[in-house]
C-alpha positions as CSV (number, residue, x, y, z in Angstrom):
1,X,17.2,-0.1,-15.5
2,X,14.0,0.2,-17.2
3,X,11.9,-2.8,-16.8
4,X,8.5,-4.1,-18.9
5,X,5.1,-4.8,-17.2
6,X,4.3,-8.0,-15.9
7,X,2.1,-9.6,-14.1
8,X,2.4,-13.0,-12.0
9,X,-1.0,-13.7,-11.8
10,X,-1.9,-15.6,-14.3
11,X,-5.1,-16.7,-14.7
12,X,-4.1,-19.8,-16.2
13,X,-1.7,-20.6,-13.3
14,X,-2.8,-19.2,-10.1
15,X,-0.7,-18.5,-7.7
16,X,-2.1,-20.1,-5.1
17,X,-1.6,-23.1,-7.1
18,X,2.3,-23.0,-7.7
19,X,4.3,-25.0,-5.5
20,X,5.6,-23.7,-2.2
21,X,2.9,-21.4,-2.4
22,X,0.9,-21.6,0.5
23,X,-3.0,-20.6,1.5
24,X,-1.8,-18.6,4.3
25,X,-5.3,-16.6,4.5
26,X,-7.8,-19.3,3.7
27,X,-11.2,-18.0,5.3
28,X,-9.5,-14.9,6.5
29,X,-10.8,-11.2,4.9
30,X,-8.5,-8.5,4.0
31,X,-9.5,-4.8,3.3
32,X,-7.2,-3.0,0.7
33,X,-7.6,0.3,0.5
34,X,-6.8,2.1,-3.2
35,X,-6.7,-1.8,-4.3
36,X,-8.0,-0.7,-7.7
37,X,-4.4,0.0,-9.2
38,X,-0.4,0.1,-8.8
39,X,0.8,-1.3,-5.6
40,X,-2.8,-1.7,-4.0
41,X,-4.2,-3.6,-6.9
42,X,-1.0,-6.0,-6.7
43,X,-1.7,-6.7,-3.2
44,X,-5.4,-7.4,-3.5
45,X,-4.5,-10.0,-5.9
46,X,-1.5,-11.7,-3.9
47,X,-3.5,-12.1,-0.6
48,X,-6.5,-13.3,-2.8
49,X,-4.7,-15.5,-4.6
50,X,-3.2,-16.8,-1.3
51,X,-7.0,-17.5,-0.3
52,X,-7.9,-14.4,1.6
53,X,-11.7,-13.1,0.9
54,X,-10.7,-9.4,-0.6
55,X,-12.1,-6.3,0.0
56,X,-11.0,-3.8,-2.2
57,X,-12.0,0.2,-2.0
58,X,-11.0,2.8,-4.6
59,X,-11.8,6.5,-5.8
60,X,-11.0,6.0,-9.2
61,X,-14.5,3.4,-10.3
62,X,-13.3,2.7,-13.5
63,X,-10.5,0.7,-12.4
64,X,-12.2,-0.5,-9.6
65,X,-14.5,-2.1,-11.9
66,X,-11.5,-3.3,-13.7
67,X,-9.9,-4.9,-11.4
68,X,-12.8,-6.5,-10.1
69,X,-13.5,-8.2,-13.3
70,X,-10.0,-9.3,-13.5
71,X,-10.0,-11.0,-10.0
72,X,-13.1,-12.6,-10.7
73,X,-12.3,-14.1,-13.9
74,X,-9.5,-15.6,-12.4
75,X,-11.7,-17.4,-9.7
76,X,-11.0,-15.1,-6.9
77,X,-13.2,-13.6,-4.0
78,X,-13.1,-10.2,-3.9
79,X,-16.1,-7.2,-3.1
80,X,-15.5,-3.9,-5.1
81,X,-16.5,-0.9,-2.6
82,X,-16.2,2.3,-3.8
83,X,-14.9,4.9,-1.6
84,X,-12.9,7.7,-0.5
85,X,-10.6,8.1,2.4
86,X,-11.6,11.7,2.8
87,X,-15.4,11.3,3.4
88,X,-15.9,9.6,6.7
89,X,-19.4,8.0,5.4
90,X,-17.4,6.2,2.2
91,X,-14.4,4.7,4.8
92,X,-17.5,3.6,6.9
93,X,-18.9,1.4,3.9
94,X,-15.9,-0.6,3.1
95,X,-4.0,5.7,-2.7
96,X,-2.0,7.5,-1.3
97,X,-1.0,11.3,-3.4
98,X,2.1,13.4,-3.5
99,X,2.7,16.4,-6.0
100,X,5.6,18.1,-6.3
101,X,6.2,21.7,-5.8
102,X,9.1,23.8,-4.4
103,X,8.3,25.1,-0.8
104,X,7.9,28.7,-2.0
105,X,5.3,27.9,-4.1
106,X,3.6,25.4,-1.4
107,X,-0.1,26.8,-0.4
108,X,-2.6,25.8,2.5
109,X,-4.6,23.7,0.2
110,X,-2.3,21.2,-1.5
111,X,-1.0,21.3,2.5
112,X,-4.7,20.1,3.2
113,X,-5.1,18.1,0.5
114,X,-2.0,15.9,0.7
115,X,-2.5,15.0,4.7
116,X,-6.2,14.7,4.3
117,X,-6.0,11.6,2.2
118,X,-2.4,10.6,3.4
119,X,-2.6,10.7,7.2
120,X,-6.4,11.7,7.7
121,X,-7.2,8.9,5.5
122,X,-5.5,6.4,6.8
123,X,-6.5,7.1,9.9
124,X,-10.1,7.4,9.3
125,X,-9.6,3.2,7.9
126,X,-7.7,2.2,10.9
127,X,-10.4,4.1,13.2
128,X,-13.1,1.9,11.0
129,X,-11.6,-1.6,12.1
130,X,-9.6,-1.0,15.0
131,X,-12.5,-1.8,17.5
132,X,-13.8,-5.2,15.2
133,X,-10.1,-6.5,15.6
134,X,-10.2,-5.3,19.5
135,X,-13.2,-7.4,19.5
136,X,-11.7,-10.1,18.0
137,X,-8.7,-9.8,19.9
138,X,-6.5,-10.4,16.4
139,X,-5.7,-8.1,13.2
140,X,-2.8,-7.0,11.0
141,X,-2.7,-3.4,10.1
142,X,0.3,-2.0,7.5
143,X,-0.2,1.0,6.6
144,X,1.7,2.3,3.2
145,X,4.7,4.7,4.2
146,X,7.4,5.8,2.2
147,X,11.4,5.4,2.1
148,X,10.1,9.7,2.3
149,X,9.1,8.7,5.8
150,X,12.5,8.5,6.4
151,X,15.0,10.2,4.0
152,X,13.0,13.6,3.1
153,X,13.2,15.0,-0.9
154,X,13.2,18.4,-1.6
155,X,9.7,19.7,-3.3
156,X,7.8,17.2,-1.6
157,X,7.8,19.1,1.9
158,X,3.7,17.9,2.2
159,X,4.1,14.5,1.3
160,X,7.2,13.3,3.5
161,X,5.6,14.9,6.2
162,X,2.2,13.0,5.4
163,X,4.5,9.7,5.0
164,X,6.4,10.6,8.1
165,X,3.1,10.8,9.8
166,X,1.7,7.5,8.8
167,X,4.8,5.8,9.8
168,X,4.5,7.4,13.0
169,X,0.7,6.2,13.1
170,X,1.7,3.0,12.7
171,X,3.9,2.7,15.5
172,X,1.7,4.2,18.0
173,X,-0.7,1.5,16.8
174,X,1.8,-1.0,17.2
175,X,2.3,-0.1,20.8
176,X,-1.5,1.4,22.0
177,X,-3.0,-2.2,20.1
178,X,-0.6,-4.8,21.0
179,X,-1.7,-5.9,24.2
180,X,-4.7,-6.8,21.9
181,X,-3.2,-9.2,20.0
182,X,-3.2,-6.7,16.8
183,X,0.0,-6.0,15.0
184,X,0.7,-2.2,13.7
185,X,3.4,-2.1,10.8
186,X,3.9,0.1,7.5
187,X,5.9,-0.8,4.1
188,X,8.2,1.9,2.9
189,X,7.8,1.6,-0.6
190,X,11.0,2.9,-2.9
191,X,10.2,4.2,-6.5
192,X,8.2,2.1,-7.9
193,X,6.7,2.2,-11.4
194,X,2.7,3.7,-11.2
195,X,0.1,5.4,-12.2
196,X,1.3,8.2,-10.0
197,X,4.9,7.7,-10.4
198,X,4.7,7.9,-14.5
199,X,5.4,11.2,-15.0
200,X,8.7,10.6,-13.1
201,X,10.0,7.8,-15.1
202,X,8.9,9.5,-18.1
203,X,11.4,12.5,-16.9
204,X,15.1,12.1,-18.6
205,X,16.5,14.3,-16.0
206,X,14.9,12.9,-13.2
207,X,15.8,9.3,-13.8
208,X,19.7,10.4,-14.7
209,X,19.4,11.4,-11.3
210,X,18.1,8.1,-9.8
211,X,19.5,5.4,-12.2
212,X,22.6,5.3,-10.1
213,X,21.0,5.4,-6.8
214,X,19.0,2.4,-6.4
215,X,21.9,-0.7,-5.9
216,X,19.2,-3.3,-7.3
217,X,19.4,-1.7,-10.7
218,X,16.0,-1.4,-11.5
219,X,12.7,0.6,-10.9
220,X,10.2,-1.4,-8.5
221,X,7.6,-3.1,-9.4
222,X,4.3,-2.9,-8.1
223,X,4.4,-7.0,-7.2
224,X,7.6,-6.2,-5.8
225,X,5.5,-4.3,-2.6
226,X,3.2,-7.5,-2.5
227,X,5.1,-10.1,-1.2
228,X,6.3,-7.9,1.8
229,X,2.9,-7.0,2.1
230,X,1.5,-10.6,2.3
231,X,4.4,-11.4,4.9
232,X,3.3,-8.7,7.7
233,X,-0.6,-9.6,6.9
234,X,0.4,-13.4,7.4
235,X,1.1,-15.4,10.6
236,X,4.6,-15.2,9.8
237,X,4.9,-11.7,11.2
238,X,2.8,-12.2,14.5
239,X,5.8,-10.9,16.6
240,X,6.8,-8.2,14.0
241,X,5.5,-5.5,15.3
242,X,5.8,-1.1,14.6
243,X,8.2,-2.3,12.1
244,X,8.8,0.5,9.3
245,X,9.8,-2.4,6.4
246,X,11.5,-0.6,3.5
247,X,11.2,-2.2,0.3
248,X,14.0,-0.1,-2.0
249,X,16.0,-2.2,-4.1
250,X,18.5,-1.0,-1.4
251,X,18.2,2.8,-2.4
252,X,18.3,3.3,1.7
253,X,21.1,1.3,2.0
């Protein structure tokens, strides 16, 4: 079930370009948060390929940098901001984590530390554009949830409640911002093969344990994330609304 990279952004043959592609976001801007890598990093580059002017904001300024150069090389618009969703004055100026530990062995601080960039973060973003889009009377949020949101794994205990709680965010989004002509959804992301992920997939015990639970046969991709993605951000999904859209290879199923 094990896959190899790959990327289908070519530079040589941008997406945008491709037939049946469309420009759905031509003019518009779109603010990805932890766009530097993984599933982030795939979106940036599938909205701004699809004409959107990218924002992208990131801890990690290595690959921030990185991906930066990347995007522009291949003629796209995108603005690098580095940030972190745990300091208010960085989300003002513009990934989600999950460690794994048995819930004996479960302190205060990786507690803390998991919902303070989870669900504090991601609620710190929204708070930052919420009142332009009320303004504007138009905006797509979708927020990055978890099939965890929904179907809890043991030793995760912080994280599926963090990705329970964004999901939950999301939907009272969906149904506070509505009347506002702003659309609240989240992407429930299966496994899918990053940074954060690697030492997983990496794991012969773990992935004897999964190889048989995921009807699609494979691991995710990152791209795999951005199509979905691009769909709730587009006018496609304007009545699709505190949606929860798992994106599994049917591991939910």
């Amino acid at each position: 079930m094990r896959r190899g990279n790959f990327s289908p952004f070519d530079a040589a043959t941008p997406m945008g370009d491709q037939p049946g592609i469309r420009r759905r976001f031509q003019g518009q801007v779109a603010l990805v948060v932890g766009g530097a890598q993984g599933i982030g990093r795939a979106i940036a580059l599938r909205l701004a390929d699809e004409g959107a002017n990218v924002v992208i904001g990131d801890v990690d300024r290595r690959m921030l940098a990185r991906t930066t150069r990347e995007m522009t090389a291949q003629g796209l618009s995108v603005r690098a901001v580095p940030s972190d969703v745990r300091k208010l004055r960085d989300v003002g100026r513009m990934a989600g984590v999950g460690r794994s530990a048995a819930f004996t062995e479960t302190d205060e601080r990786l507690w803390a530390w998991t919902l303070d960039i989870n669900v504090t973060g991601a609620y710190r973003v929204a708070r930052a554009v919420v009142p332009h889009m009320i303004k504007r009377r138009r905006g797509k949020l979708i927020f990055m949830a978890s099939t965890n949101s929904w179907d809890a794994e043991a030793e995760l205990a912080p994280y599926n409640v963090s990705k329970a709680g964004v999901f939950l965010l999301a939907k009272t989004l969906a149904r506070e911002l509505g009347p506002y002509g702003i659309r609240s959804n989240a992407i429930g992301p299966g496994l899918i093969r990053t940074r954060l992920t690697r030492p997983m997939l990496n794991d012969p015990k773990f992935m004897r344990k999964y190889q048989h639970l995921i009807p699609a046969g494979r691991i995710g991709e990152p791209e795999d994330i951005a199509g979905p993605a691009a769909f709730l951000a587009s006018s496609d999904a304007d009545y699709v609304n505190g949606v929860l859209l798992f994106v599994d290879g049917g591991q939910l199923a």
